[in-house]
C-alpha positions, 0 to 999 in steps of 0.5 A: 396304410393309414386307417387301421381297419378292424373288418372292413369299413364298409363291414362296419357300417352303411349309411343311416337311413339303410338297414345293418346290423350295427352302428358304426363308429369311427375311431381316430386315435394314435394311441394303440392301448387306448384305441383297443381298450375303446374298441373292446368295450364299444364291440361289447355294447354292439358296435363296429368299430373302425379304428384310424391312428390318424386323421388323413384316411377318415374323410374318405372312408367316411364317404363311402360307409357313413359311420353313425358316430366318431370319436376323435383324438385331438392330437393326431398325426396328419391333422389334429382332432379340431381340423378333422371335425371342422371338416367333417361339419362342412361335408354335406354328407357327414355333417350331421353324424354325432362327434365326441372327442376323446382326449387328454386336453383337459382346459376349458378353452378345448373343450370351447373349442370343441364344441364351438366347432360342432361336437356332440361331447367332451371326454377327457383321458383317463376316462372310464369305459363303461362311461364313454359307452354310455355317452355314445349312446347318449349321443346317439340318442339324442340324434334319433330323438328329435321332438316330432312337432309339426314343421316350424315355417317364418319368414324365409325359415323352414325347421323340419323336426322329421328329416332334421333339416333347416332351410333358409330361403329355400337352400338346405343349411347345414348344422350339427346335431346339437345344433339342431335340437336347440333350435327346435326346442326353443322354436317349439316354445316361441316367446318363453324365456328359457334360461341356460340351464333349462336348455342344457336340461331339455338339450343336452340331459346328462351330457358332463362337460358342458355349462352355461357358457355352451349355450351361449356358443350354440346360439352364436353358431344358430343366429349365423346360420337364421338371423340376417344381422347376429349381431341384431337377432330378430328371432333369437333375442337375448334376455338379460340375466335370465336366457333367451327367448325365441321370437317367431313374427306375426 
């Protein structure tokens, strides 16, 4: 049986947007002591935590319970970390639920990688526990928070800061959490020039594990899914050696 369930994963957790009595976090690790140590703690701070030692049950479990977080290794039998949320972000009913890795590959590339493909975070083993409790939250937090300004509309861009949804051309398209909040923020400040570490700041707070270069990253991933031309952006222009600035039309 391949998901190691700690109670059940329906126990664990029902969809965002109902009631229950904790959050439910997925966890997708191998490793028996680390995914007990992860597990003690989390049930500690008033998780329920499902525990999987493989990539190949999640989806499907996921589906049914909506967890409100995972934590995924990246190397994992049936599947590495990188392909899970890479397919996590494209289902529709998962793709907004935060994502932290949790592993021991510690090269910037990976954590490029990671973030490139739509996680919220990057924590590296070892790690200190009370730590990855606190990024969860964290992580957690900022879905919840997003800024509730009115409803951002140009052209054929709809961004609702309530139910956290980007519409282009009237079809819902999907982003991530972080990818989400960056839009906004800079649609909620048209034609100031934010630099890179005012956005980490506004963005992702005290998030470790990120830099200048992130930025960077999410505002690739934004311009695909908002400009006609990326490579020519007409909202999302580039200021040289200072950040970027958000252009919303006359």
């Amino acid at each position: 049986m391949e998901a190691r369930v700690v109670g059940s994963a329906k126990a664990a957790g029902t969809g965002r947007g109902q009631s229950r009595a904790k959050p439910a976090v997925f966890l997708v690790e191998d490793d028996q002591d680390i995914s007990r140590l992860i597990r003690f703690h989390l049930e500690g701070a008033g998780f329920a935590v499902t525990v999987f030692p493989g990539a190949t049950a999640v989806l499907k479990a996921a589906e049914e319970a909506l967890p409100s977080l995972f934590l995924l290794d990246i190397m994992l039998p049936g599947g590495d970390g990188f392909e899970l949320c890479r397919r996590i972000r494209a289902n529709r009913l998962l793709a907004n639920v935060p994502i932290i890795f949790v592993t021991a590959k510690t090269e910037e590339a990976d954590r490029v990688t990671g973030l490139e493909l739509g996680a919220d975070d990057y924590v590296v083993k070892p790690f200190s526990p009370r730590e990855l409790v606190a990024r969860v939250h964290a992580a957690l937090r900022r879905y919840q928070r997003v800024e509730s300004t009115p409803t951002v509309k140009f052209d054929a861009v709809e961004i609702d800061s309530e139910a956290m949804v980007l519409k282009v051309a009237g079809r819902e398209v999907a982003t991530t959490t972080m990818e989400f909040r960056l839009l906004h923020y800079l649609a909620a400040h048209p034609r100031l020039v934010l630099s890179r570490d005012q956005l980490l700041d506004a963005v992702w707070g005290q998030t470790h594990y990120v830099s200048p270069r992130t930025v960077d990253v999410y505002v690739r991933r934004i311009r695909a899914k908002i400009e006609q031309d990326p490579d020519q952006p007409r909202y999302l222009k580039t200021v040289r050696g200072m950040g970027y600035r958000f252009e919303l039309p006359a």
